[in-house]
C-alpha positions as a printed Julia matrix, in Angstrom:
276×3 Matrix{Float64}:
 -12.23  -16.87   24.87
 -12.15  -13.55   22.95
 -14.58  -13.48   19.89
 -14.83  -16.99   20.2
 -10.97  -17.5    19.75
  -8.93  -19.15   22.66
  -7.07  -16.46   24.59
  -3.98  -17.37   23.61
  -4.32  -17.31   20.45
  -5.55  -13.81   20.78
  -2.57  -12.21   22.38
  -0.06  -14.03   19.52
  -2.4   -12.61   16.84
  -2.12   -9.12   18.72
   1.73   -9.66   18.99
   2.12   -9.98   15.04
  -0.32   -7.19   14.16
   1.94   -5.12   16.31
   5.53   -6.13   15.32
   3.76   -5.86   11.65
   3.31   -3.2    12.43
   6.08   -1.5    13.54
   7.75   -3.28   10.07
   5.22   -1.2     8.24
   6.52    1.64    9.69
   9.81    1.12    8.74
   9.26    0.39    5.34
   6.85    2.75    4.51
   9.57    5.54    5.3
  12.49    3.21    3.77
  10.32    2.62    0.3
   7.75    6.0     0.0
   4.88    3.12    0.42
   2.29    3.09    3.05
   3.33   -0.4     3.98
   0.66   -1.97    2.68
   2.22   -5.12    0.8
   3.2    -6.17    4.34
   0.04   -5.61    5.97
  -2.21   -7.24    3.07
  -0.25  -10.87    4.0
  -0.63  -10.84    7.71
  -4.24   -9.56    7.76
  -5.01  -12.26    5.34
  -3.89  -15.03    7.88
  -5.13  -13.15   10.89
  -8.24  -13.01    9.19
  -8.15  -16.63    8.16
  -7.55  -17.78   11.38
 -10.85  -15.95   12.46
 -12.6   -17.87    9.56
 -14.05  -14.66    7.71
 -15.31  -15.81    4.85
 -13.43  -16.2     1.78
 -15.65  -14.53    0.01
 -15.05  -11.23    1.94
 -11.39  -12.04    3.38
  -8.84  -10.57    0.84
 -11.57   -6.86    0.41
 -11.31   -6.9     4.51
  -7.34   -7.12    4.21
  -7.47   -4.41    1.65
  -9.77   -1.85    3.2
  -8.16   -2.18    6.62
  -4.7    -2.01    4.67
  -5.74    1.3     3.18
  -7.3     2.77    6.57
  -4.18    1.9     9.04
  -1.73    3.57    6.31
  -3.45    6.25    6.35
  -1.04    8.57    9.01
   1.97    6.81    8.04
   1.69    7.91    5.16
   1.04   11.65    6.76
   4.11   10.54    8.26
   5.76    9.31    5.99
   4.94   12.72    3.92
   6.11   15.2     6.17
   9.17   13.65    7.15
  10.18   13.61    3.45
   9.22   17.06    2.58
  11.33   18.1     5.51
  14.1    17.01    3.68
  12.86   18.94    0.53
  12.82   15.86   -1.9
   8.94   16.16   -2.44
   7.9    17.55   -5.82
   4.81   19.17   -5.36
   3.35   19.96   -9.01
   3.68   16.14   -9.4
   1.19   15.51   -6.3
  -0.68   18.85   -7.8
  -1.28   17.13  -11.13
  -2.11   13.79   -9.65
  -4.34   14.35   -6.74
  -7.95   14.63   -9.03
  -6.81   11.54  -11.15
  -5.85    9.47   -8.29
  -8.88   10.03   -6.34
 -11.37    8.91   -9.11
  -8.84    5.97   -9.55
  -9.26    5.06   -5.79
 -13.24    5.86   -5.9
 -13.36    3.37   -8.68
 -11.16    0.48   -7.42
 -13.58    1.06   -4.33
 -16.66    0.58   -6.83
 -14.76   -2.7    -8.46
 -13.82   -4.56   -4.76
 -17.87   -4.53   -4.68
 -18.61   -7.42   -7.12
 -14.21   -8.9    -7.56
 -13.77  -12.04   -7.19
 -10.58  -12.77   -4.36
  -8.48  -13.66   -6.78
  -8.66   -9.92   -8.55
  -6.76   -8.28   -5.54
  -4.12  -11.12   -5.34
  -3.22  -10.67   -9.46
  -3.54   -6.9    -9.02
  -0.62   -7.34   -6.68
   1.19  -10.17   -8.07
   1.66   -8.48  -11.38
   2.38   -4.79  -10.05
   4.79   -5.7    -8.05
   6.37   -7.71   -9.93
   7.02   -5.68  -13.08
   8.01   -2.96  -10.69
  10.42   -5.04   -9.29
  12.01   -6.01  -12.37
  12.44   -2.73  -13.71
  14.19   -1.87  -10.36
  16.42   -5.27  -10.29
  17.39   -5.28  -14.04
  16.62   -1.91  -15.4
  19.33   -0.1   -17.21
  19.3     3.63  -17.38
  18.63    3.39  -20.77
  14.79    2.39  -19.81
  13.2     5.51  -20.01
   9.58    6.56  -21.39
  10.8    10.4   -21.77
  13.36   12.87  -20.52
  10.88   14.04  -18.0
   7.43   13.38  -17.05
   4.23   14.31  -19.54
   1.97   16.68  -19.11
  -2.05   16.85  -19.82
  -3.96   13.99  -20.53
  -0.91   11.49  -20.01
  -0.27   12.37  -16.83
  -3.92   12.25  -15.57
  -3.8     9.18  -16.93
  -1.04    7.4   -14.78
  -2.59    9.06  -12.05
  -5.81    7.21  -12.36
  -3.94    3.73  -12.98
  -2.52    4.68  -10.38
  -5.23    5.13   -8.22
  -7.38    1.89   -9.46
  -4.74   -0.41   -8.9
  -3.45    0.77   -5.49
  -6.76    0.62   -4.22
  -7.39   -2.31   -5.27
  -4.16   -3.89   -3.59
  -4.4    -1.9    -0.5
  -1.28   -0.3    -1.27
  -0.38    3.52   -1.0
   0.78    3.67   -4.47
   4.42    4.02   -3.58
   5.4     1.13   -5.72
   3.47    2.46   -8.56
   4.43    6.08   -9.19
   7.85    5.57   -8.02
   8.1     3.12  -11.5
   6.16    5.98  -13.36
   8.7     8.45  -12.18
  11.63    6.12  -12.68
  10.89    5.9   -16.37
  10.85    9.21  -16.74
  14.32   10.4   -15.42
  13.6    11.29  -11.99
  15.8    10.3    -9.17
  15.01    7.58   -7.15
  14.82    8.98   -3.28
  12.69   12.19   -5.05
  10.63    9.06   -6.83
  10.43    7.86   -3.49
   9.43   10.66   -1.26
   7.51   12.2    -3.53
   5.59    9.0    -3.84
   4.9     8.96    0.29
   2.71   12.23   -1.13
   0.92    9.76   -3.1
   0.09    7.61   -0.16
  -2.12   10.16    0.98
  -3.86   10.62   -1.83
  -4.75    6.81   -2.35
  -5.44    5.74    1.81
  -7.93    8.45    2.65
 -10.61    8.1     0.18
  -9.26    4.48   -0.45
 -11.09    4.07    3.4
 -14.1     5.82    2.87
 -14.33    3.75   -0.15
 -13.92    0.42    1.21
 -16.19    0.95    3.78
 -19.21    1.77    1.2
 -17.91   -1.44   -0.67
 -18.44   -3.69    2.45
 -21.44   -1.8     4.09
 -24.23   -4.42    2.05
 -21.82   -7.58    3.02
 -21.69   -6.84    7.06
 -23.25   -9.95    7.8
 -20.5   -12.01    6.65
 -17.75   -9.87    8.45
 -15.99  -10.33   11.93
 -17.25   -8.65   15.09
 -16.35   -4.99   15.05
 -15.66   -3.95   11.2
 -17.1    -1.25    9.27
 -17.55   -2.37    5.98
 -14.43   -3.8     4.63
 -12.05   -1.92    7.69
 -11.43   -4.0    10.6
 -11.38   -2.03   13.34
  -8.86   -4.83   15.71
  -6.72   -4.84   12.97
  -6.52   -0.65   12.73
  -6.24    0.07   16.55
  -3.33   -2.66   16.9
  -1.26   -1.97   14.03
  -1.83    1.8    13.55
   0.22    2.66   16.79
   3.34    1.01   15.78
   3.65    1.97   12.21
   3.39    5.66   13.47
   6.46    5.17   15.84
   8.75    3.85   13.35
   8.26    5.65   10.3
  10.79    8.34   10.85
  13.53    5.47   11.19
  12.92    4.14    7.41
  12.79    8.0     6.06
  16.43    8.16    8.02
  17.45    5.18    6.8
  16.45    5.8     2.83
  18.6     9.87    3.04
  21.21    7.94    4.11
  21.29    4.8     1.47
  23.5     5.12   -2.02
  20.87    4.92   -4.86
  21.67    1.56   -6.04
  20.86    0.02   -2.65
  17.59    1.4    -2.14
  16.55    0.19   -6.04
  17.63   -3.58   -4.86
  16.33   -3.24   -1.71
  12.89   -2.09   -2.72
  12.81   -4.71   -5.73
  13.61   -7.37   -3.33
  11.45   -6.15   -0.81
   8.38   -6.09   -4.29
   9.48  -10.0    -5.42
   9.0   -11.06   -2.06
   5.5    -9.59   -1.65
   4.83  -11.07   -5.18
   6.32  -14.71   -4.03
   3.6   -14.54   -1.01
   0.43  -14.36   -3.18
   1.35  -16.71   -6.09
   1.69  -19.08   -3.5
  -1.67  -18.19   -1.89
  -3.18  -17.92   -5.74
  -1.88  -21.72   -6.3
């Protein structure tokens, strides 16, 4: 018995957080995204299975979500601006927005209901997807993105809602930046620039957001960031990162839109089955 859980039952749970891992990895260079609408699912069943507290279960996904994506994101990042797709002065203009976004999200998964994080990513991803399924060209907010208070703006949506879904905000800005004329692997790797912005105070956040609920979490958390779930997933989704960010230089563009909207509605499919 590990933590009160039969030993067997441990090493399968260890087995998925790894080969979810290494998926994360994958998609997080494939899409721009830190891989968190994989992670989210399969922490919420690990988690189940460990009996945490429904009350605390779906912040506990979230915050560990945001801390493991943390370097693939880095990742992620550097890989992409390697290959010169990143634009900067959009990461530039974003990175103060974002951050209060994420700092508030934090302050909101202190009093949300379960059910707040599962909407937050049913309905994100699932207009995102559309717009990358059945968008025309034609769908466009502007020529090119806004400056001033517009563009703070998005950032902070931004921010809120990724940290609230324990997402890197790929899926977000890369829909901001489609609607406004950019193309989609620069919407993508500029978004993996995003990532970074949202996991690392995203982290800092959660764990301030679970810190007066520790008596309700598993063995070995800090606040709402598993620490099982970090050191068994975090390897894996390092390894395999630079495979997606191969994989998405060498896709045509309308692959990688169906792809990733596929990839969104299938995310989206999990939790309204969850939320029924």
């Amino acid at each position: 018995m590990i933590l009160g859980i039969p030993l067997q039952e441990v090493v399968v749970l260890a087995v998925a957080l790894i080969a979810a891992g290494a998926i994360t990895g994958v998609l997080a260079g494939l899409f721009g995204v830190g891989g968190g609408a994989v992670m989210v699912p399969v922490l919420y069943e690990v988690f189940r299975l460990l009996d945490v507290p429904e009350a605390v279960r779906m912040p506990l996904c979230v915050g560990t979500s945001l801390a493991i994506i943390i370097p693939t994101s880095v990742r992620s990042f550097q890989a992409h601006r390697a290959h010169g797709a990143v634009d900067m002065a959009i990461l530039r203009a974003w990175a103060v927005p974002v951050l209060v976004g994420v700092i508030g999200g934090s302050m909101i998964a202190r009093v949300a209901q379960p059910f707040v994080f599962k909407l937050a990513f049913v309905l994100v991803a699932g207009i995102t997807a559309t717009k990358l399924l059945f968008g025309r060209d034609s769908w466009r907010l502007g020529a090119d993105l806004p400056k001033g208070p517009l563009m703070h703006a998005y950032g902070a949506v931004i921010g809120v809602l990724s940290s609230l879904m324990g997402i890197g905000g790929g899926g977000l800005s890369n829909l901001v930046m489609s609607l406004y004329n950019r193309p989609i692997h620069q919407s993508i790797a500029t978004s993996s620039g995003v990532g970074v912005l949202v996991s690392v105070p995203g982290m800092f956040g959660y764990i301030y957001a679970g810190w007066p609920k520790m008596a309700l979490l598993p063995p070995l958390s800090l606040g709402f960031v598993s620490l099982i779930g970090l050191v068994l997933m975090m390897p894996s989704t390092m390894l395999t990162t630079p495979y997606g960010v191969r994989l998405a230089h060498a896709m045509p563009k309308r692959r990688l839109e169906l792809a990733f909207g596929l990839f969104l509605i299938t995310v989206a499919g999990r939790f309204v089955i969850q939320m029924v």
